[in-house]
VMD Tcl script that draws the C-alpha trace (Angstrom):
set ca {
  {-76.22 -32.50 156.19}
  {-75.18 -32.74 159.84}
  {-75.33 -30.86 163.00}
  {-72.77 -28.28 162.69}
  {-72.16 -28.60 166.11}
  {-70.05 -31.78 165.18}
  {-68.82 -30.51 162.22}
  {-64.83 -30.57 162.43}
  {-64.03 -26.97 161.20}
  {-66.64 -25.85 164.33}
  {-64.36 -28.09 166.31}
  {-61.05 -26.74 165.04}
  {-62.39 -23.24 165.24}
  {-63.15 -24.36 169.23}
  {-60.03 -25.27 169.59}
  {-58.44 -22.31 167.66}
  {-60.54 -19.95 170.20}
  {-59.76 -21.77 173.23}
  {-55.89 -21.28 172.56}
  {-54.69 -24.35 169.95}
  {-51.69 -23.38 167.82}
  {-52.62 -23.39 164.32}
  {-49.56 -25.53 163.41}
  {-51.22 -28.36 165.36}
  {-53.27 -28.72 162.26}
  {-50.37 -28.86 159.82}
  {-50.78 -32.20 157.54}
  {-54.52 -32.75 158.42}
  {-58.11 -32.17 156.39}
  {-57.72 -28.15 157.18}
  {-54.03 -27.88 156.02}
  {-54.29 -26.38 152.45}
  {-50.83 -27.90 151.68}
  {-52.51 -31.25 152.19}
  {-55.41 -30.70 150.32}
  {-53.65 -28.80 147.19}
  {-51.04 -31.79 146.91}
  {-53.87 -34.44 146.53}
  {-55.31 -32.00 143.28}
  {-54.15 -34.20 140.18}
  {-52.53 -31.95 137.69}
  {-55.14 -32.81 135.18}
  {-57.69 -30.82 137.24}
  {-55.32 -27.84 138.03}
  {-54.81 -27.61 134.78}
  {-58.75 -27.81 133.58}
  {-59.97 -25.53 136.37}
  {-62.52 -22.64 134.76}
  {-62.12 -19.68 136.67}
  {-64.19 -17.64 135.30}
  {-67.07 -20.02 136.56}
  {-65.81 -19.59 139.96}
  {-68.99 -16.92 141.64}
  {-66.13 -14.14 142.32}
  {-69.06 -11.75 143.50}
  {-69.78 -13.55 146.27}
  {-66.66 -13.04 148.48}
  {-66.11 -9.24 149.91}
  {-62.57 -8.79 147.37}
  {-63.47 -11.59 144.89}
  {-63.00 -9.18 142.37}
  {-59.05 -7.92 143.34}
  {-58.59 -12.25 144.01}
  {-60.18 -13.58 140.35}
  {-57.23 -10.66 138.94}
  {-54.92 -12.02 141.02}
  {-55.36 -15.85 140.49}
  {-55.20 -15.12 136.86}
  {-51.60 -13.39 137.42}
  {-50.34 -16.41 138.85}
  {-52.26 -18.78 136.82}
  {-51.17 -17.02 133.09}
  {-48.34 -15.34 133.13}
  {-46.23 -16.18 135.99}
  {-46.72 -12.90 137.82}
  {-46.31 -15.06 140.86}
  {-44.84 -11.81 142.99}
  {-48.03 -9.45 141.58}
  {-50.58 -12.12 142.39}
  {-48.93 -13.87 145.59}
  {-48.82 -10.50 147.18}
  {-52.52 -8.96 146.52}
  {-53.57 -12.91 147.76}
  {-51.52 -12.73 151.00}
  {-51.96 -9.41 151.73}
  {-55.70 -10.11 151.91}
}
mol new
graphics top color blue
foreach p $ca { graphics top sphere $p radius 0.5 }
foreach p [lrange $ca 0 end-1] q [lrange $ca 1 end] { graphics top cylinder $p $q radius 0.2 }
display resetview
């Protein structure tokens, strides 16, 4: 592993706190758009959730119920909404 000092999410977070817009990152490594359209479906559709450690993030609990709304049933409103409002 190296120095986190060069890490680029320390640098992006630099940037972030020394005034960068956010959209300057659109289409690179930290755009989640980016990185969700290079997921072949095959995985998407073979991701285990329940193996995903829920407990370890402060509202993993009210996120694993609402990424099984959208992933199920198509409560895409329910689920979209708990996930954005957090």
């Amino acid at each position: 592993m190296g120095d986190w000092r060069t890490d680029p999410t320390f640098a992006m977070c630099r940037a972030l706190a020394a005034g960068a817009d956010l959209s300057s990152f659109a289409g690179g490594p930290f755009d989640v758009r980016a990185a969700v359209a290079g997921i072949r479906p095959e995985t998407k559709d073979g991701f285990l959730l329940g193996r995903v450690p829920w407990e370890r993030f402060s509202q993993g609990g009210d996120v694993r119920d609402a990424v099984h709304l959208l992933h199920t049933d198509g409560s895409f409103r329910s689920g979209a909404g708990v996930v954005s409002g957090m």
